[in-house]
OpenMM code with the backbone's topology and positions (N, CA, C; nanometers):
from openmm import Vec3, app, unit

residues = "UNK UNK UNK UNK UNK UNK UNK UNK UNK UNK UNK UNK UNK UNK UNK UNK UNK UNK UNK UNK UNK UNK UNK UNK UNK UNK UNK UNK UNK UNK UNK UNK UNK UNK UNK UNK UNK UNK UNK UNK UNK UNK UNK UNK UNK UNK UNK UNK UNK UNK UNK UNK UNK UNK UNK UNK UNK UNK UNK UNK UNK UNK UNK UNK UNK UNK UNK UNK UNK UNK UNK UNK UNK UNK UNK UNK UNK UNK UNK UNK UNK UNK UNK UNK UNK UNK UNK UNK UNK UNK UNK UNK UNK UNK".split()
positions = [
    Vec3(-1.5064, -3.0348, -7.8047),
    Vec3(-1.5308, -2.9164, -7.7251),
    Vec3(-1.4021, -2.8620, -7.6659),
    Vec3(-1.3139, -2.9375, -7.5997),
    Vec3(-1.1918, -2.9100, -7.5220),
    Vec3(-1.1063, -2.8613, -7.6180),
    Vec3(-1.1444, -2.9770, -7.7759),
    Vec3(-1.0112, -2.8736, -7.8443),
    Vec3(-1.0301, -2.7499, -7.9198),
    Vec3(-1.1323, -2.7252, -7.9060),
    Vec3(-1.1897, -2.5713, -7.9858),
    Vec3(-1.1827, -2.4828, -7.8894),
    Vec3(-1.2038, -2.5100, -7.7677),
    Vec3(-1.1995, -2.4270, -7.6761),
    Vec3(-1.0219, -2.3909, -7.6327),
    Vec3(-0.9278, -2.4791, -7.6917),
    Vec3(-0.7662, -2.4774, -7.6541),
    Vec3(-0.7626, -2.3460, -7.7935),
    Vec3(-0.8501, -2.2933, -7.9177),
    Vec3(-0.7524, -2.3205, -8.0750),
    Vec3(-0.7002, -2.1837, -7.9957),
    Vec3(-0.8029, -2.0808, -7.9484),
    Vec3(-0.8053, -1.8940, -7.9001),
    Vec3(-0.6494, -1.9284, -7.9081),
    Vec3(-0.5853, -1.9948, -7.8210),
    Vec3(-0.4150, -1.9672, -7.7748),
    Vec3(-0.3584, -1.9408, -7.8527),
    Vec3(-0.3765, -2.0291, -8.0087),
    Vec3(-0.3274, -2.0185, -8.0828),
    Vec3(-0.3131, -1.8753, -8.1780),
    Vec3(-0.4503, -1.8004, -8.1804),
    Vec3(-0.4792, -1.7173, -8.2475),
    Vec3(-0.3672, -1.5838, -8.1961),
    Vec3(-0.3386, -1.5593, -8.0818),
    Vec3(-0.2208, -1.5035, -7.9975),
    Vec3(-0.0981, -1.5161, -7.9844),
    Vec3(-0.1172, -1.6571, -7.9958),
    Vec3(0.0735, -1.6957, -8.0375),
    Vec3(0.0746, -1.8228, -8.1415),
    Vec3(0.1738, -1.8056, -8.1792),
    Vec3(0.1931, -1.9094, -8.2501),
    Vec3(0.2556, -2.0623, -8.2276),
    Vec3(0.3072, -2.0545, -8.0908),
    Vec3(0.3382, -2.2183, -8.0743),
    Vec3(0.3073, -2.2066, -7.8859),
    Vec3(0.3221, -2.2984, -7.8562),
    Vec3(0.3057, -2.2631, -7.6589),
    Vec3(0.4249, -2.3216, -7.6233),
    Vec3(0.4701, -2.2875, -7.5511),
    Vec3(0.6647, -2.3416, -7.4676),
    Vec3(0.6031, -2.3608, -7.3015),
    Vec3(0.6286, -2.4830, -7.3201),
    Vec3(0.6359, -2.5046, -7.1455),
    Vec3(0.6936, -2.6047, -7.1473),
    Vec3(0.7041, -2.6912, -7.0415),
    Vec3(0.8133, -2.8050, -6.9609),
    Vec3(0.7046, -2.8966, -7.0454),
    Vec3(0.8266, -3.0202, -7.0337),
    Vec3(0.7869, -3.1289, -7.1051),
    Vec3(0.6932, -3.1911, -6.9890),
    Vec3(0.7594, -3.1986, -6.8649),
    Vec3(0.7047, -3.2273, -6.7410),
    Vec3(0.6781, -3.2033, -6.6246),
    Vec3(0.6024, -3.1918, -6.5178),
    Vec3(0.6282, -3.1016, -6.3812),
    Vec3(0.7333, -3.1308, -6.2909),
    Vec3(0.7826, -3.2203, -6.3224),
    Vec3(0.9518, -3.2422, -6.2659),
    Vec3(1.0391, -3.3025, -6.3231),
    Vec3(1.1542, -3.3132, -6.2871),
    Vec3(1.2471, -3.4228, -6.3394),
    Vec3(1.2517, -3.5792, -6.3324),
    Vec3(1.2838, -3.5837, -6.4756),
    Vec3(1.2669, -3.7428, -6.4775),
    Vec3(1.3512, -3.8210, -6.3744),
    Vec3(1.2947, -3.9372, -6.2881),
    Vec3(1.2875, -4.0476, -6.1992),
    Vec3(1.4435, -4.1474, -6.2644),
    Vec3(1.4814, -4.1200, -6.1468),
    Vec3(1.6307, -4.2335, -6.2104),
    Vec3(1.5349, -4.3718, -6.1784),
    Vec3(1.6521, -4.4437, -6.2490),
    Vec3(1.5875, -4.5865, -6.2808),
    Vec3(1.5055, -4.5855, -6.3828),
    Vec3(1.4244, -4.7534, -6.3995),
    Vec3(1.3415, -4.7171, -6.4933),
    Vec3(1.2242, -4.8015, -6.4969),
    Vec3(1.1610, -4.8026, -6.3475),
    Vec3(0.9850, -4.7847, -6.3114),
    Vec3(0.8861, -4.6899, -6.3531),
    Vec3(0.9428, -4.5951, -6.3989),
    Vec3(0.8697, -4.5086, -6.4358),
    Vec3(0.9514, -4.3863, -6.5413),
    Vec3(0.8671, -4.3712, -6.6399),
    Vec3(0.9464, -4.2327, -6.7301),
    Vec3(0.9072, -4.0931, -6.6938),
    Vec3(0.8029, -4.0824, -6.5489),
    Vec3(0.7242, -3.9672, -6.4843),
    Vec3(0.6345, -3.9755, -6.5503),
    Vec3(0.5941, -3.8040, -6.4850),
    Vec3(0.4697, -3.7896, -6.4998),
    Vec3(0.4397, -3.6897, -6.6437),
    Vec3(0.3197, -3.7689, -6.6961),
    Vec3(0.2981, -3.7367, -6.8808),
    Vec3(0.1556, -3.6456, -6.8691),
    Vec3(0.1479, -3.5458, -6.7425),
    Vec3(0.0131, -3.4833, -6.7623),
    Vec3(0.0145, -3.3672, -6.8293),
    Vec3(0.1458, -3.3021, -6.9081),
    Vec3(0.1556, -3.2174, -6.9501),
    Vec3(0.1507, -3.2805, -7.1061),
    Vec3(0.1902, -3.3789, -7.1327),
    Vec3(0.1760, -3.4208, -7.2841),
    Vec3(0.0385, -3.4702, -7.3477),
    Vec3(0.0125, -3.5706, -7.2127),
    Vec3(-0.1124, -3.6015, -7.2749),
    Vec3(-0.2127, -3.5574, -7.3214),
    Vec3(-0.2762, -3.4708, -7.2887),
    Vec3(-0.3323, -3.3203, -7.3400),
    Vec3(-0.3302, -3.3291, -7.4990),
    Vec3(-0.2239, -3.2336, -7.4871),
    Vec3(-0.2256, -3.2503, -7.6552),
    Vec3(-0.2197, -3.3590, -7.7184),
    Vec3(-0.1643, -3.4231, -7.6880),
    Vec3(-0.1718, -3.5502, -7.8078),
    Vec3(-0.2895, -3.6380, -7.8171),
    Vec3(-0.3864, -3.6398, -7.6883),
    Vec3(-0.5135, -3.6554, -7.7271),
    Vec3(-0.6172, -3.5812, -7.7742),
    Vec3(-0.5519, -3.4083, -7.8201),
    Vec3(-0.6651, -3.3314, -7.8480),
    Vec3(-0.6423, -3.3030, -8.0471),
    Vec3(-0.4906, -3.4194, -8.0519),
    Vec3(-0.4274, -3.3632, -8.2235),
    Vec3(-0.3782, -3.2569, -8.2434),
    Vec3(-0.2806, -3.1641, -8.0961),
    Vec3(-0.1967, -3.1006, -8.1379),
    Vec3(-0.0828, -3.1427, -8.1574),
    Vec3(0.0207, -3.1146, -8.2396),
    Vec3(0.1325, -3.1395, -8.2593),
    Vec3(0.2317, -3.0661, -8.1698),
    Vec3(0.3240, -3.1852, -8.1357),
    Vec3(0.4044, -3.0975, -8.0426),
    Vec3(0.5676, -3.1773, -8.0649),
    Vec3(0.6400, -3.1239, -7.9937),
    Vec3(0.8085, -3.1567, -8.0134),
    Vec3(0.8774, -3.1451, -7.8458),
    Vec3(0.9430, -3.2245, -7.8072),
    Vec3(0.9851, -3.1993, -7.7350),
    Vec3(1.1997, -3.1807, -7.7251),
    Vec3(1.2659, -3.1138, -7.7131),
    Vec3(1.3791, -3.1094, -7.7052),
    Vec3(1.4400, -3.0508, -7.5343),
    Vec3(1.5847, -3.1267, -7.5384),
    Vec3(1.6287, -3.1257, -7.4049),
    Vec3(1.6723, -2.9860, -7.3739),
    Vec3(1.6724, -2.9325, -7.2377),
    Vec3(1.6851, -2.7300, -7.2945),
    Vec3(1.7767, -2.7363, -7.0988),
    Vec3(1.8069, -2.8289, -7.0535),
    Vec3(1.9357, -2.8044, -6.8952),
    Vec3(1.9337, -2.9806, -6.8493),
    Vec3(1.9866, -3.0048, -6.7191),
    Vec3(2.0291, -3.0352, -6.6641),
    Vec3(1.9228, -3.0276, -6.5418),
    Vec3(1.8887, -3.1307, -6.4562),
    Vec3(1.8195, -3.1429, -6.3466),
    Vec3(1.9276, -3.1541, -6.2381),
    Vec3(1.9266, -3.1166, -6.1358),
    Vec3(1.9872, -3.1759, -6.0306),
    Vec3(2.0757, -3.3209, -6.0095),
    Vec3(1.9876, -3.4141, -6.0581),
    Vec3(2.0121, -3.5492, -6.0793),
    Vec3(2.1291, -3.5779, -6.1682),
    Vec3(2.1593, -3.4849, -6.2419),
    Vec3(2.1738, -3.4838, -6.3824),
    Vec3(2.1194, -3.5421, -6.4900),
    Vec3(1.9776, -3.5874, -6.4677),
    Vec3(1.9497, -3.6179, -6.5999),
    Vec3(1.8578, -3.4874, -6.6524),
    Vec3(1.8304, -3.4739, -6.7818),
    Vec3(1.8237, -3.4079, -6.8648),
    Vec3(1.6443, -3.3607, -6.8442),
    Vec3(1.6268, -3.2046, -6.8788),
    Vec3(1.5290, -3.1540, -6.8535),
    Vec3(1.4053, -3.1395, -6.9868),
    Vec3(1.2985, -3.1470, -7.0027),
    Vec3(1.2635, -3.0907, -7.1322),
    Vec3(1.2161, -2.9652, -7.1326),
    Vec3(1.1986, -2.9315, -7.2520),
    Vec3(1.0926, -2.8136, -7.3184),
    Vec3(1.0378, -2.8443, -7.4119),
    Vec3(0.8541, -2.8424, -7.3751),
    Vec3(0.7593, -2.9152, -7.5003),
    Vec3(0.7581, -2.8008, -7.5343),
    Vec3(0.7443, -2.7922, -7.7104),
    Vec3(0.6512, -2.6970, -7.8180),
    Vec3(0.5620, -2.7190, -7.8403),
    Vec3(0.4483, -2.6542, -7.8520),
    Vec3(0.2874, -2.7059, -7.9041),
    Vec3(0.2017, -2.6160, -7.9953),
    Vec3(0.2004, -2.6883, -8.1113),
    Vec3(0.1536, -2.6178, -8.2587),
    Vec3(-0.0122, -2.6094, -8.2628),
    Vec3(-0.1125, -2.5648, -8.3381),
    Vec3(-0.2243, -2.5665, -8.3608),
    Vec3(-0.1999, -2.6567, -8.4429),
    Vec3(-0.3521, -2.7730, -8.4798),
    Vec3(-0.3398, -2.8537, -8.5498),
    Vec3(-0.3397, -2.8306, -8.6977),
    Vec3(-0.2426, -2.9353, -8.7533),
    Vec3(-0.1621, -2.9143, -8.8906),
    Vec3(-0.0966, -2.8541, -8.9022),
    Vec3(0.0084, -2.7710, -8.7873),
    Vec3(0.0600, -2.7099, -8.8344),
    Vec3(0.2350, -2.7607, -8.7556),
    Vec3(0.2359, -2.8670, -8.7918),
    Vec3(0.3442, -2.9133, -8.7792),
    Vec3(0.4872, -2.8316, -8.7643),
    Vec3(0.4808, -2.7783, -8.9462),
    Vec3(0.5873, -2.6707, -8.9459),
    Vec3(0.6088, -2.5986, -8.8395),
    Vec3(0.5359, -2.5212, -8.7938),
    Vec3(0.5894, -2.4450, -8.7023),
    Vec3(0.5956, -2.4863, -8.5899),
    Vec3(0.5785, -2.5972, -8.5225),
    Vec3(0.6531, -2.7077, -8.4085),
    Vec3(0.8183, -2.7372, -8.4515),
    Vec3(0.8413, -2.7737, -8.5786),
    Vec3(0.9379, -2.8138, -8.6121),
    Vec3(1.0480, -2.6911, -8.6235),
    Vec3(0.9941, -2.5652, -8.6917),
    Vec3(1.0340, -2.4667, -8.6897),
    Vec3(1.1311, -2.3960, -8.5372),
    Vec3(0.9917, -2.3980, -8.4374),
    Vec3(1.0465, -2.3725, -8.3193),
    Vec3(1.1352, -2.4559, -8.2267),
    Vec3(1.0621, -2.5614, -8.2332),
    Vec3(1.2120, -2.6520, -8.1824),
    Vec3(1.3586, -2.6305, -8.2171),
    Vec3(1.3908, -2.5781, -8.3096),
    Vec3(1.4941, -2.6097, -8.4101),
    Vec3(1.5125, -2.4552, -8.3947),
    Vec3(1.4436, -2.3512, -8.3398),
    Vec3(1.5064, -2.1981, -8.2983),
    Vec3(1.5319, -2.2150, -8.1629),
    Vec3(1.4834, -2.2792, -8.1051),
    Vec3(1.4919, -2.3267, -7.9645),
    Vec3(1.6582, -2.3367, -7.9624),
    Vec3(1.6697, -2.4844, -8.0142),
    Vec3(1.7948, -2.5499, -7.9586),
    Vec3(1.9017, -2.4317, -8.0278),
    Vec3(1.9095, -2.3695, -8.1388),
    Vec3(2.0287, -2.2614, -8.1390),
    Vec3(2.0371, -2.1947, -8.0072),
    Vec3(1.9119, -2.1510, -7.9629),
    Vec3(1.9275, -2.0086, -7.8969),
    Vec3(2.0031, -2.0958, -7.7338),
    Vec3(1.9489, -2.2365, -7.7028),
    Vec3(1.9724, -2.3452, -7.6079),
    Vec3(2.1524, -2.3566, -7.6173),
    Vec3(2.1495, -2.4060, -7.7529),
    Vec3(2.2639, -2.4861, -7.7418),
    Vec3(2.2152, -2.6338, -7.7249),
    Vec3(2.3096, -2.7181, -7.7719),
    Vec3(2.3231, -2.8449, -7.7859),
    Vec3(2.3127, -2.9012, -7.6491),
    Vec3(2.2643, -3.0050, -7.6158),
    Vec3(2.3126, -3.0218, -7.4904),
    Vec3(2.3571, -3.1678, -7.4722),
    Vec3(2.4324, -3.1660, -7.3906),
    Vec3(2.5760, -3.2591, -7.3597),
    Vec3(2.4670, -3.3901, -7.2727),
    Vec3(2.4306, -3.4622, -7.3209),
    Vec3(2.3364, -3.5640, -7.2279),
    Vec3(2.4002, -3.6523, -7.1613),
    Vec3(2.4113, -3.7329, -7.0816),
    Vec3(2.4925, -3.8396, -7.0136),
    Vec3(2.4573, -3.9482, -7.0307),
    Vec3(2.5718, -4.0393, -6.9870),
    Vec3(2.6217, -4.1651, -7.1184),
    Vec3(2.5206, -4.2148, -7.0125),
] * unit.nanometer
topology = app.Topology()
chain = topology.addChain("A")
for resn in residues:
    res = topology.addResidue(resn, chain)
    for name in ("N", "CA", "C"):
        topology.addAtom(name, app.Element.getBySymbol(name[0]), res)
């Protein structure tokens, strides 16, 4: 039900761009944060990508999830990969 009711988005756009997470990842390593933005899809069988797109405060590194309709991989992979040109590479810390 939840994932038929997600496909409409798709029919409008073709991939969804939002944050990998609602904040920046937690120094140390008790925790990798919070996964309420991923889990979603990956329990509903969308495909998604995530790549690093700034710099947090902390300095550790920020994301930007992509999220495809299911099977359609390609164009997760696609956009990620227009993403990081338009991004730039980013310089992560050692």
């Amino acid at each position: 039900m939840l994932r038929d009711a997600m496909l409409p988005l798709f029919a409008a756009h073709h991939v969804l761009v939002m944050p990998t997470t609602p904040a920046p990842a937690p120094e140390g390593i008790e925790s990798t944060g919070n996964a309420s933005l991923l889990t979603p899809w990956s329990l509903l069988g969308f495909p998604a990508a995530t790549i690093p797109c700034g710099l947090a405060d902390n300095g550790l590194p920020l994301g930007l999830q992509i999220v495809g309709p299911p099977g359609r991989d390609d164009l997760v992979i696609q956009a990620a990969i227009a993403a990081e040109r338009v991004l730039g590479r980013l310089d992560l810390p050692a």
